[in-house]
C-alpha positions as CSV (number, residue, x, y, z in Angstrom):
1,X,2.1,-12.8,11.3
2,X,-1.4,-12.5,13.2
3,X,-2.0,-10.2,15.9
4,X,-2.3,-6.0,16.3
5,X,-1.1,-4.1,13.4
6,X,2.6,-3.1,14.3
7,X,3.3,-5.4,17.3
8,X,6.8,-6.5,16.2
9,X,8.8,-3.3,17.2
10,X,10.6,-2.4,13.5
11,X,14.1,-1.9,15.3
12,X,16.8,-3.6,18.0
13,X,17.8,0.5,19.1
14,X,16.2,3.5,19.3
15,X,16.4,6.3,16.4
16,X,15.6,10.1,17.4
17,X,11.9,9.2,15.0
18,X,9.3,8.2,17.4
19,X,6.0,6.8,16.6
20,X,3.0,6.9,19.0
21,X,-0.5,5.8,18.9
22,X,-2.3,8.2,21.2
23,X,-5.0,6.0,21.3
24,X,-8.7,5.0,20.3
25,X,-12.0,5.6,20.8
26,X,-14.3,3.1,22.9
27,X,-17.1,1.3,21.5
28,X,-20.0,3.6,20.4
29,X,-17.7,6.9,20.2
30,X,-17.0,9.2,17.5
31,X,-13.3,8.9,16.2
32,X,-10.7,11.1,13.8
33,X,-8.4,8.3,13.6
34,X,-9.4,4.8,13.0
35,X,-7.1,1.4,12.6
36,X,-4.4,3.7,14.0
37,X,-1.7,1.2,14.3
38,X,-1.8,0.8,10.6
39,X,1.0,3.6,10.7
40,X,3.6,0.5,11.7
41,X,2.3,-1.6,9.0
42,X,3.1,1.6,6.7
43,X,6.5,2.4,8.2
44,X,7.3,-1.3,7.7
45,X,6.8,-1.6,3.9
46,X,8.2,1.4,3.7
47,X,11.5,0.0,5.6
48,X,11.8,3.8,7.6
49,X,13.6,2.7,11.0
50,X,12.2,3.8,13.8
51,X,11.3,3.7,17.7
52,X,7.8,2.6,19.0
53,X,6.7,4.5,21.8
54,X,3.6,3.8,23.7
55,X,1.9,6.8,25.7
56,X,3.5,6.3,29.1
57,X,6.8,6.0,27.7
58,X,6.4,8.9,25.6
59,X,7.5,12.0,28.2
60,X,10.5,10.2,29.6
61,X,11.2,9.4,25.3
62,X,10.7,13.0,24.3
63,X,14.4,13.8,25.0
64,X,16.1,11.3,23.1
65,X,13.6,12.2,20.0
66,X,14.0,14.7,17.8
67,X,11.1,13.8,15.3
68,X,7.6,12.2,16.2
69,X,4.8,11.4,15.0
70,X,1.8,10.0,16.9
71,X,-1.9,8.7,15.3
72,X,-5.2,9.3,17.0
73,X,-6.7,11.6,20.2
74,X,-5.6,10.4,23.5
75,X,-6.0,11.9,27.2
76,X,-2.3,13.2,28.1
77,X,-1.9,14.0,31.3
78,X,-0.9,17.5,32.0
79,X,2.8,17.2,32.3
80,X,3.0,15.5,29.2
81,X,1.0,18.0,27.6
82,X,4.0,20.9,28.7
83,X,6.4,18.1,28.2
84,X,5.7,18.2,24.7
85,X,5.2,21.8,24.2
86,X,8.5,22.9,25.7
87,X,9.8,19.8,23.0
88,X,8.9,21.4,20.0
89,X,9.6,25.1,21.0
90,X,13.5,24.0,21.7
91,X,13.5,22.2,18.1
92,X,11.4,19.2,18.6
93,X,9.2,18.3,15.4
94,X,5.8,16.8,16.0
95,X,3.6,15.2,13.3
96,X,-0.1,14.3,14.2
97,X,-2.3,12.5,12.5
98,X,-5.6,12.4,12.8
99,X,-5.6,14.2,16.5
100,X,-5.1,17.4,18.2
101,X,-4.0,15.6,22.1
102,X,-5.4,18.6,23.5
103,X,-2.9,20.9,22.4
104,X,-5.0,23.0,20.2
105,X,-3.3,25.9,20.9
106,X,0.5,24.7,20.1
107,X,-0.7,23.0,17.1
108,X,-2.3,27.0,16.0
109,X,-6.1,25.0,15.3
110,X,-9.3,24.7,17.5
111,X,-11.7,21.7,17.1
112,X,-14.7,22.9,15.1
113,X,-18.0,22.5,16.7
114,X,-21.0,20.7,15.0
115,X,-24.2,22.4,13.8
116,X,-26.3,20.7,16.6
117,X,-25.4,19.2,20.0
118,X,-26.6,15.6,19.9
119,X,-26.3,12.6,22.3
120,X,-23.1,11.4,20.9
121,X,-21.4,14.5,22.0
122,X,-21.2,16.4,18.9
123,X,-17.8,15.7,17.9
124,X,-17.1,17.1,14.3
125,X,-15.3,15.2,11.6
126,X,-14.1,15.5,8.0
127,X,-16.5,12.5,6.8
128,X,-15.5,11.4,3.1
129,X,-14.0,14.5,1.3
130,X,-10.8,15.4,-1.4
131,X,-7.5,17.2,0.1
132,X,-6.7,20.0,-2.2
133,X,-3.6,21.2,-2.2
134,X,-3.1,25.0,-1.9
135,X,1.1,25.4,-1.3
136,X,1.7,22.9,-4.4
137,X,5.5,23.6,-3.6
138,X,5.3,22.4,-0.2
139,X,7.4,18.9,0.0
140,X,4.7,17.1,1.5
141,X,2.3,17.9,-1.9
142,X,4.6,17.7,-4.4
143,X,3.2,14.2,-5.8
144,X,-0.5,15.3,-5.5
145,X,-1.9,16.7,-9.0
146,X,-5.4,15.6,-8.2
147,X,-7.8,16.1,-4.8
148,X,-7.1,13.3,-2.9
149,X,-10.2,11.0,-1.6
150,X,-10.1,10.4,2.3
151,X,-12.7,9.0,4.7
152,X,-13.2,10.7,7.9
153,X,-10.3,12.7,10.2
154,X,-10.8,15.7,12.7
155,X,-12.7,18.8,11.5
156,X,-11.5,21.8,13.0
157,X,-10.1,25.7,12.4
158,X,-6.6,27.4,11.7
159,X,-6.2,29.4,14.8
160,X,-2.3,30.6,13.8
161,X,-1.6,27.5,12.0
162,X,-0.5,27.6,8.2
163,X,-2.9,26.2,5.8
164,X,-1.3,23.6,3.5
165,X,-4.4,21.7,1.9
166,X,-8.0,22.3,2.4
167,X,-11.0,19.9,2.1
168,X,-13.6,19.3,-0.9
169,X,-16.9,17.7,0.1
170,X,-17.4,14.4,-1.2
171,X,-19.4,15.6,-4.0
172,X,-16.2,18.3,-5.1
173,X,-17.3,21.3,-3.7
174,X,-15.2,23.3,-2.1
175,X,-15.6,23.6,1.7
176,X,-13.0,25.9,2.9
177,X,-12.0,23.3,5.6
178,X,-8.1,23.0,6.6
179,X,-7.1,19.5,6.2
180,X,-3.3,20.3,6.0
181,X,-1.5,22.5,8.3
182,X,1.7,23.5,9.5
183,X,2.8,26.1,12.8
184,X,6.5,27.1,13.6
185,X,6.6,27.0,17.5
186,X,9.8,28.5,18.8
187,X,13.2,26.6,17.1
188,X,10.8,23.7,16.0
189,X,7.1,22.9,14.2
190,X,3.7,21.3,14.6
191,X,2.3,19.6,11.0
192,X,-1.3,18.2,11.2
193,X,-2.5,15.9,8.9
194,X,-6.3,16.1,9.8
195,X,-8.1,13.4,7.8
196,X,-8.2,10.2,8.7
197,X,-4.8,9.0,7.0
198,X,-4.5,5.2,8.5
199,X,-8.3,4.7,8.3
200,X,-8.4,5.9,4.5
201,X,-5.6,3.7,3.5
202,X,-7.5,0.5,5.1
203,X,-10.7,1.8,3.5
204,X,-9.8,2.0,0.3
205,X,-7.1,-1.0,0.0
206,X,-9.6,-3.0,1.6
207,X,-13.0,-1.5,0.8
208,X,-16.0,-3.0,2.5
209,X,-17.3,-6.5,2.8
210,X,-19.4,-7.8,-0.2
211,X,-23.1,-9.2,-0.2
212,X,-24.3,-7.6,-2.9
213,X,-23.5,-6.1,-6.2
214,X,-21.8,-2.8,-6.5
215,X,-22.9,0.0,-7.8
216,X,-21.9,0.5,-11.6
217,X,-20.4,3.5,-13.4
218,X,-22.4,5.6,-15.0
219,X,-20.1,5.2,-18.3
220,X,-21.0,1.9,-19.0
221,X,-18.0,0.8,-18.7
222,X,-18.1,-0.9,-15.1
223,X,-21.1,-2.9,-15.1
224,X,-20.4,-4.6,-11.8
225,X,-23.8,-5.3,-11.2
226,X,-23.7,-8.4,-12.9
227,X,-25.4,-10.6,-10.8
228,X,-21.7,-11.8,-9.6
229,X,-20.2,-11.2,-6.1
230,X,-16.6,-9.8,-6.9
231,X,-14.0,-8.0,-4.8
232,X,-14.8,-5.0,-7.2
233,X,-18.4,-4.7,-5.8
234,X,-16.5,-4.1,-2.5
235,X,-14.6,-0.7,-4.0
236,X,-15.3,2.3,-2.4
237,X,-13.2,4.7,-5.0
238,X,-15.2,7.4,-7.0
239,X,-16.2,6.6,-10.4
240,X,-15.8,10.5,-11.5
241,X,-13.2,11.9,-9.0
242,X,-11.0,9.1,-9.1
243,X,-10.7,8.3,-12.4
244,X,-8.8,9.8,-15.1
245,X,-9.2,10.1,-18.9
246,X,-6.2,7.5,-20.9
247,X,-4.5,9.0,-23.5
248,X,-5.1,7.6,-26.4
249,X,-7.9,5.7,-25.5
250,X,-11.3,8.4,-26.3
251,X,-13.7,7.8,-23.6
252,X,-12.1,5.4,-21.4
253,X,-11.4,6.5,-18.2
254,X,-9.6,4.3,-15.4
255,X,-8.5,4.8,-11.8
256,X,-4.9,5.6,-13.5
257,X,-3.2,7.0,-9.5
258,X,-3.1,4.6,-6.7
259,X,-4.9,7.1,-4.0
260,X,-3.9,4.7,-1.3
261,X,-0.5,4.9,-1.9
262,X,-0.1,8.6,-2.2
263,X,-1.3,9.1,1.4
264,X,1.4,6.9,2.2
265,X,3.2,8.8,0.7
266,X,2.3,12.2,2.2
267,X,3.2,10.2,5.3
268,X,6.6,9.9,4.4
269,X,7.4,12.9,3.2
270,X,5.5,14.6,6.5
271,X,8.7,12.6,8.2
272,X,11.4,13.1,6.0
273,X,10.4,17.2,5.8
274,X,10.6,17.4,9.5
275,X,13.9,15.0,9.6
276,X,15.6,17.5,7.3
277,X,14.7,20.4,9.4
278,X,16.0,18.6,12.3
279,X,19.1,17.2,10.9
280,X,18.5,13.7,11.3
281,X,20.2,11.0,8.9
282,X,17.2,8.6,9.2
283,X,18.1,5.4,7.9
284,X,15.5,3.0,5.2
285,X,16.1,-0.1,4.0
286,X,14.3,0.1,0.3
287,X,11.6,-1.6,-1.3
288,X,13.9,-3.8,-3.6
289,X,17.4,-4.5,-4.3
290,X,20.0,-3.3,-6.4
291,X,17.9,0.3,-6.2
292,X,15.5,-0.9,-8.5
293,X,12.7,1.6,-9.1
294,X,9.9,-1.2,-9.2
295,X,8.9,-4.8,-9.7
296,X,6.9,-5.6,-12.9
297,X,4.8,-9.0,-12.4
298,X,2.8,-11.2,-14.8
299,X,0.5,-13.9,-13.9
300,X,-1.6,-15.9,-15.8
301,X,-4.9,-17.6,-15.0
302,X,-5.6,-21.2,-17.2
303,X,-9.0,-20.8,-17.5
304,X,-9.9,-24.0,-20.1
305,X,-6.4,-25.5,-19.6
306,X,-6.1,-25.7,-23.6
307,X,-2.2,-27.2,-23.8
308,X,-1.3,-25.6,-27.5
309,X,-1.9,-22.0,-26.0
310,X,0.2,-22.9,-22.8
311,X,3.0,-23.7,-25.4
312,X,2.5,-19.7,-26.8
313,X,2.3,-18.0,-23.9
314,X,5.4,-20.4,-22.4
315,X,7.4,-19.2,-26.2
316,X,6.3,-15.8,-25.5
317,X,7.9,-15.8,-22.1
318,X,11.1,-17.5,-22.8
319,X,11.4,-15.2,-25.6
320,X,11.1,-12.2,-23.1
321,X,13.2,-14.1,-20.5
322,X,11.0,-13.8,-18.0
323,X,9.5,-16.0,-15.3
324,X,5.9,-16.0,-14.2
325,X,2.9,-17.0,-11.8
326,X,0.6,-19.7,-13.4
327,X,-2.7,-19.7,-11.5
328,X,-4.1,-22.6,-12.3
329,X,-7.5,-24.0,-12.1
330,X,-9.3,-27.5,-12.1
331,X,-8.6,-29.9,-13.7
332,X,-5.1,-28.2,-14.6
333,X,-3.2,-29.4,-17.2
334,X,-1.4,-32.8,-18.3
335,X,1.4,-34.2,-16.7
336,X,4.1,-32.6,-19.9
337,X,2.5,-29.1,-20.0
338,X,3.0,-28.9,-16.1
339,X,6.4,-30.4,-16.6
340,X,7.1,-27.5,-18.9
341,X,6.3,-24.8,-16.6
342,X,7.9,-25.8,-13.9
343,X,10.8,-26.1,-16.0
344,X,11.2,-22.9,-17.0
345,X,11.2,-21.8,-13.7
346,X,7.4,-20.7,-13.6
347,X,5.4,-20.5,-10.5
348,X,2.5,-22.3,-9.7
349,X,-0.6,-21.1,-7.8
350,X,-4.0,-21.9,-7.3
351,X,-7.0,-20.5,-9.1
352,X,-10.0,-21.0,-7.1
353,X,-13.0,-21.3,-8.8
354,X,-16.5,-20.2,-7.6
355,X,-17.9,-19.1,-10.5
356,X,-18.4,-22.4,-12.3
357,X,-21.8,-24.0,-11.7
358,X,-22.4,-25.6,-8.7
359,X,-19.0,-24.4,-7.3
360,X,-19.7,-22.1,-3.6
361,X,-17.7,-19.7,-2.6
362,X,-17.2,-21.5,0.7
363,X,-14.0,-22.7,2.4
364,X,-15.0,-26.4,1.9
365,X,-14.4,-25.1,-1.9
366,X,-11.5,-23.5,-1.3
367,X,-10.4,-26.5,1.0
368,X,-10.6,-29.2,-1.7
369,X,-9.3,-27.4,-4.6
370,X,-6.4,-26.1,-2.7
371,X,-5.5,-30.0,-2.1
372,X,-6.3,-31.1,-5.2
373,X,-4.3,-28.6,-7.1
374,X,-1.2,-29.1,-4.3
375,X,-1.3,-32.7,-5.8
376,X,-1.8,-31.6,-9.1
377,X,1.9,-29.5,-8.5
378,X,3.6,-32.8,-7.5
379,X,3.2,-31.7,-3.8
380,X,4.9,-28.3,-3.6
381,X,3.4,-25.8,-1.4
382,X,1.4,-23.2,-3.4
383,X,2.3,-19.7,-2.1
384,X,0.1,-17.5,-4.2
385,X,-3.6,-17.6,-4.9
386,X,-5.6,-15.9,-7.2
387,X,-9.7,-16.1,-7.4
388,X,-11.4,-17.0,-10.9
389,X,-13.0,-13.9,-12.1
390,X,-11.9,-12.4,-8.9
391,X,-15.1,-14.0,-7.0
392,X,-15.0,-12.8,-3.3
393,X,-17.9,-13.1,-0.6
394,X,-18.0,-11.7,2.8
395,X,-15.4,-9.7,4.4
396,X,-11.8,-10.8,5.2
397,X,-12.5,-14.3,4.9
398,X,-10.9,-14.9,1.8
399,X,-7.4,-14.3,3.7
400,X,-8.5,-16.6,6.6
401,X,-8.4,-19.4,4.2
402,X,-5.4,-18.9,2.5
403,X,-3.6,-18.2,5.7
404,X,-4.9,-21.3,7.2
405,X,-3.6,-23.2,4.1
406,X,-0.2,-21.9,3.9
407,X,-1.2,-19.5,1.0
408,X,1.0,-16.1,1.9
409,X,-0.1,-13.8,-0.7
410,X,-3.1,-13.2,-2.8
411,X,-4.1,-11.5,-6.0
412,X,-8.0,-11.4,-5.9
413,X,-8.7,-7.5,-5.3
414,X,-8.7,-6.2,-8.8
415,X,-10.3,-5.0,-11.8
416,X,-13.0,-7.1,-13.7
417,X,-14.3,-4.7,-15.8
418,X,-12.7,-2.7,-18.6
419,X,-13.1,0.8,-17.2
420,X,-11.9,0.1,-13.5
421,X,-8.9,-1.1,-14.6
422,X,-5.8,0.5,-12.7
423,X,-5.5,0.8,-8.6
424,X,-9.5,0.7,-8.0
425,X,-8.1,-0.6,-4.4
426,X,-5.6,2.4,-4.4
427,X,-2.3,0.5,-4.3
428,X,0.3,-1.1,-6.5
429,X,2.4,-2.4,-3.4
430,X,1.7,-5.6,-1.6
431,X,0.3,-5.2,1.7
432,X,-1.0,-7.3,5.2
433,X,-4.9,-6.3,5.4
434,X,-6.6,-6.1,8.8
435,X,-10.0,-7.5,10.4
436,X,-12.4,-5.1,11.8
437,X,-10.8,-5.3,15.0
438,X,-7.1,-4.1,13.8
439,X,-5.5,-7.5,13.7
440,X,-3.4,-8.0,11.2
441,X,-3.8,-11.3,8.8
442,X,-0.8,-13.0,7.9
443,X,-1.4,-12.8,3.9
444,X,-0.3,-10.3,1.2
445,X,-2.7,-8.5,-1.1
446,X,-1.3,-8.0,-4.5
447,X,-4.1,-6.6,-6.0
448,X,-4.9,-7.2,-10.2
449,X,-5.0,-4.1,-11.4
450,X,-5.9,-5.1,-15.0
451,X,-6.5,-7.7,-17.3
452,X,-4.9,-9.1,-20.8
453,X,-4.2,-6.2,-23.1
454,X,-5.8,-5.5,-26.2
455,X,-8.8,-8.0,-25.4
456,X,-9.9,-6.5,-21.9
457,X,-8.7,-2.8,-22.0
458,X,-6.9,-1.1,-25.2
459,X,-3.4,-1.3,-24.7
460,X,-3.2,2.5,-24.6
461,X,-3.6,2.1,-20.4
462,X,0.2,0.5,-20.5
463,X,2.3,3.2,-20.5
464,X,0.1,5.2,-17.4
465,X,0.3,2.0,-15.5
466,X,3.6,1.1,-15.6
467,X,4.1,5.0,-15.4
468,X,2.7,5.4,-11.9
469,X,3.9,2.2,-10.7
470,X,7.5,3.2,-11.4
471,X,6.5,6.9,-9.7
472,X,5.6,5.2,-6.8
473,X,8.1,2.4,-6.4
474,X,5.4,-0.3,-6.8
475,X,4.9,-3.7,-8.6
476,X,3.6,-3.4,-12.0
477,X,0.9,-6.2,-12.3
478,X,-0.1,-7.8,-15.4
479,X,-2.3,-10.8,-16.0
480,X,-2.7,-12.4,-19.1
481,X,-4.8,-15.4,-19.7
482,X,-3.1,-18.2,-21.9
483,X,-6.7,-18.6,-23.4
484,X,-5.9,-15.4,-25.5
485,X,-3.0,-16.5,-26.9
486,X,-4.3,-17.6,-30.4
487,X,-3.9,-14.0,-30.8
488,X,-1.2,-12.6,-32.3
489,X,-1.5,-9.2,-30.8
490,X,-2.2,-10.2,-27.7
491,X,1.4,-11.8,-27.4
492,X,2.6,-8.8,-28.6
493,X,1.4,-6.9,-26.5
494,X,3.1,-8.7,-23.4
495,X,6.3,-8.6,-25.1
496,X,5.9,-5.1,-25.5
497,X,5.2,-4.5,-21.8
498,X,8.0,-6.8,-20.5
499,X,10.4,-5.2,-23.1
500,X,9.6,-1.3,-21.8
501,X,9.0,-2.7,-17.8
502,X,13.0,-3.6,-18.6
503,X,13.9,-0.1,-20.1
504,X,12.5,1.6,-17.4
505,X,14.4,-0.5,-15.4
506,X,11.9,-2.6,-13.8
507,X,12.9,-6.7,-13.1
508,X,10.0,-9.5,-13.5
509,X,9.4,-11.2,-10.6
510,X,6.9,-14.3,-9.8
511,X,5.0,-13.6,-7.2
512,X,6.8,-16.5,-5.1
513,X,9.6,-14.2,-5.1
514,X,7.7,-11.0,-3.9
515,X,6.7,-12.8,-1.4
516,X,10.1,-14.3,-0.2
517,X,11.3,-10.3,-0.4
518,X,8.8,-8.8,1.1
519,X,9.0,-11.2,4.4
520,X,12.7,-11.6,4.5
521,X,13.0,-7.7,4.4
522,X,10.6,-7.2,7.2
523,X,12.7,-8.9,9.4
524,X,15.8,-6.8,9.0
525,X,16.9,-5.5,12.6
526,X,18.9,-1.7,12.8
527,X,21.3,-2.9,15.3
528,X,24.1,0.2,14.7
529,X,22.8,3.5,13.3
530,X,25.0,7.3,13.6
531,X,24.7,10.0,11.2
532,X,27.2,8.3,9.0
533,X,26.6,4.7,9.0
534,X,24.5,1.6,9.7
535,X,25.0,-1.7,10.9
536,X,21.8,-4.1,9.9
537,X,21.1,-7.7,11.0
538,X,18.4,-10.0,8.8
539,X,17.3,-13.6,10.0
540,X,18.7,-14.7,6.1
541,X,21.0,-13.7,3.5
542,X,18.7,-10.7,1.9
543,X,21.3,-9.8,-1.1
544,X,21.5,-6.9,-2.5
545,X,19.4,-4.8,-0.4
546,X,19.4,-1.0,-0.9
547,X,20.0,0.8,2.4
548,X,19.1,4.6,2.4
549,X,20.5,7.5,4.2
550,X,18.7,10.4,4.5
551,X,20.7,13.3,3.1
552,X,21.7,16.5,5.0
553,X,23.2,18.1,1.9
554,X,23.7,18.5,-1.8
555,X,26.0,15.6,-3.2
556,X,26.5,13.8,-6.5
557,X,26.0,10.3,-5.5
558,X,22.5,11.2,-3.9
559,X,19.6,9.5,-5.3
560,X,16.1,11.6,-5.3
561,X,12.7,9.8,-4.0
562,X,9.9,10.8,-2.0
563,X,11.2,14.6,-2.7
564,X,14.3,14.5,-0.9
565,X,17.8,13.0,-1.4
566,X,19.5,10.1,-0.2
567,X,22.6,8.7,-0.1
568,X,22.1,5.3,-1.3
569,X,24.1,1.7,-0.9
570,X,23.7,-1.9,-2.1
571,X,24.9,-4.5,0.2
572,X,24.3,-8.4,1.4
573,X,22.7,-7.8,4.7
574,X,23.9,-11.8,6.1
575,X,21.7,-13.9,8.5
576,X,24.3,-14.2,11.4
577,X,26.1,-10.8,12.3
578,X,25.6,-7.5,12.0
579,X,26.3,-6.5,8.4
580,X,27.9,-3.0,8.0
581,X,26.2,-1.4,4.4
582,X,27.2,2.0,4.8
């Protein structure tokens, strides 16, 4: 899965949602919008069917559409332009991101000018601010309680459009600016979502490339400056506006929202609020089956290999019923202990380590340990990959290597200090990163949003974490080192978590099988799709998917998520056929 971000169109027919990247800016020219086509990557987690459109195709689309959403500024020729206006003023519903496509005036803003004409042209933007919400009942806002952080997007004036959301500054001060707005036009409406929304989420999922050490908190409880090069030092979240107090825990604060995945979010519900108001049924295929809410997920990293607290933390499990990834790092353990896990239906995965002495963070490392610890696993592909002490150098190369070595999913962004535990990357789903350029790289993140309770971080940030990751339909990540098992209340306090992950209706997954989901749910083609049913086609058995409906009115057997209702259905989608599910 290499190439541009969203080249695999999502669906086999066309659905009245289009998407449309306007377009980007050339080399050495400001931008609203950047990694645009990140919207498909969204969409696709998110499993919302719909049609790609690219700009030429868009005027003769606009008919069969009755929601779309485009990303970015682009130069639309004049008949598109009225093409698009007469659209939305006979119902049509447009969502922009990012861009104004030179229809300032239907949209009700006007592009605000900068302070002082320079060489680049002047072009105004949002730079790194907080939305604040200011219609909290709006659907779109409903899941923000907090400013939300974004990085860049179109600065610019209500001229007749609504204001939704304006902008603090980056150091929380109100500015007045509009960064969410919405205009009736005729029977249908304009919503602008003016910050960068697509560039943000890469930003923060991602952060920037590491050479040197971050900058700490000034708490003293994230001393990343440690002399270490970490994915953490590469985190471009707020220590004070992202972070919130845990209860329960005096003086600890952690990044407790996942900011990415709230803008995601706001995505979402931008569609579904516009769907509504046009009557559309749109069809999603959920994030897991049987309706569950979430995933929980424990891996553990065998840092000293020591067999006897293997055999706890392999008691503990069995005694929770629950399987688990072993990261595992030279020289592993013996022949029975390995035996053991596999046994119990455990995963393995590598544990690269380039924090021992002598060890380089280099892909000859990673090369030889990779092969050694395939060997060490009786030959069985590893599929995940997890870096000791969450060492990472450079940009994306990390991926590179693991994509290069059959490794499909990672665990390395995370938390290595006590007070940036929780989404410090902004997300609790899995998700394919991007180079610089906007390709995509063929590896899920699953990001380590904490370490073993009790020793790393007081137990007290459980319950918020699996909180929010239940709230936003995530996977609840737990590591716990086997090393920590000689104490008592650290096994306790995993039992505890995989005992209230269960009542809150969460299953534990190895990440082998996220993986496997994840992928085979991607591939899932929308072959048939009316108002009342759909016909899906996947390239193998995906059982018990959940299969959404959009819901035009009030009914019993409707199930409530991203603030509107859905009719929901559980069905084998098979590999051969088209699988009716609703």
């Amino acid at each position: 899965m290499t190439g541009r971000q969203g080249d695999k169109v999502s669906e086999e027919i066309r659905v009245p949602l289009g998407v449309c990247v306007l377009g980007e800016a050339e080399q050495n020219r400001a931008r609203t919008a950047s990694y645009p086509y990140y919207v498909f990557e969204i969409l696709a987690h998110a499993g919302v069917f719909h049609s790609r459109l690219d700009v030429k195709d868009l005027e003769a689309s606009l008919d069969a559409l009755r929601v779309l959403v485009t990303v970015g500024e682009g130069n639309l020729s004049d008949a598109l332009k009225k093409k698009l206006t007469d659209w939305v003023d006979a119902g049509g519903m447009w969502l922009s991101v990012g861009g104004l496509a030179g229809l300032e005036d239907l949209i009700g803003v006007a592009r605000k000018a900068g302070t002082f004409a320079n060489w680049g042209g002047g072009l105004r933007s949002l730079g790194e601010g907080y939305l604040v919400a200011r219609e909290v009942d709006h659907p779109m806002l409903d899941h923000v309680n907090r400013p939300l952080h974004y990085f860049g997007g179109a600065a610019l004036e209500a001229r007749g459009a609504a204001v939704l959301a304006t902008g603090d500054d980056a150091h929380g001060r109100d500015t007045g600016q509009p960064v969410l707005l919405e205009r009736e036009v005729g029977k249908g409406r304009c919503i602008l979502i003016a910050p960068d929304l697509t560039g943000s989420v890469v930003h923060i999922q991602q952060g920037h490339g590491v050479t040197r050490d971050g900058v700490p908190s000034p708490d003293g409880t994230s001393p990343v400056n440690d002399g270490v090069l970490k994915s953490d030092d590469g985190a471009v979240l707020d220590w004070i506006f992202d972070r919130e107090p845990v209860p329960g825990a005096d003086g600890l604060s952690i990044f407790i929202q996942p900011i990415a995945d709230l803008w995601r979010e706001m995505l979402l519900r931008g569609i579904f609020y516009l769907a509504s108001a046009a009557n559309v049924a749109l069809p999603v295929l959920w994030y897991w089956p049987r309706g569950l809410p979430a995933i929980g997920h424990l891996s553990h990293d065998t840092d000293g290999n020591d067999p006897k607290l293997a055999q706890v933390l392999l008691d503990t499990l069995a005694g929770g019923e629950v399987q688990s990834t072993w990261c595992v790092i030279l020289p592993g353990y013996d022949r029975d202990v390995m035996a053991k896990i596999k046994s119990a239906g455990h995963e393995f995965a590598t544990h690269y380590d380039a924090m021992t002495a002598g060890l380089e963070f280099c892909e000859a490392q990673f090369e030889r340990q990779y092969g050694e610890l395939k060997k060490l696993f009786g030959g069985e592909q590893p599929v995940t990959n997890k870096n000791h002490y969450l060492r990472w150098e450079g940009d994306t190369q990390l991926w590179d290597w693991c994509a290069k070595h059959g490794i499909e999913l990672d665990q390395s962004k995370g938390a290595s200090k006590t007070g940036e535990a929780g989404f410090n990357f902004g997300t609790c789903h899995p998700y394919f990163p991007v180079r610089f350029n906007g390709e995509t790289i063929g590896v899920l993140e699953l990001p380590t949003p904490t370490q073993d309770l009790v020793v790393f971080a007081p137990e007290a940030i459980f319950e918020p974490l699996l909180a929010q990751a239940k709230k936003n339909h995530g996977v609840l990540h737990l590591l716990f080192h086997p090393a920590h098992f000689h104490r008592d209340e650290v096994a306790r306090a995993m039992s505890t978590a995989i005992r209230r992950g269960k009542q809150e209706g969460l299953e534990w997954w190895t990440a082998r099988q996220i993986n496997a989901w994840e992928r085979a749910r991607r591939k899932v083609k929308l072959v048939e799709w009316t108002e009342t049913s759909v016909k899906l086609r996947a390239e193998e058995d995906l059982i018990d998917a959940t299969v959404l409906r959009l819901s035009m009115k009030k009914s019993g057997t409707a199930r409530t998520i991203w603030g509107f209702e859905f009719e929901q259905n559980v069905a084998t989608i098979r590999g051969t056929g088209a699988s009716p599910v609703s």
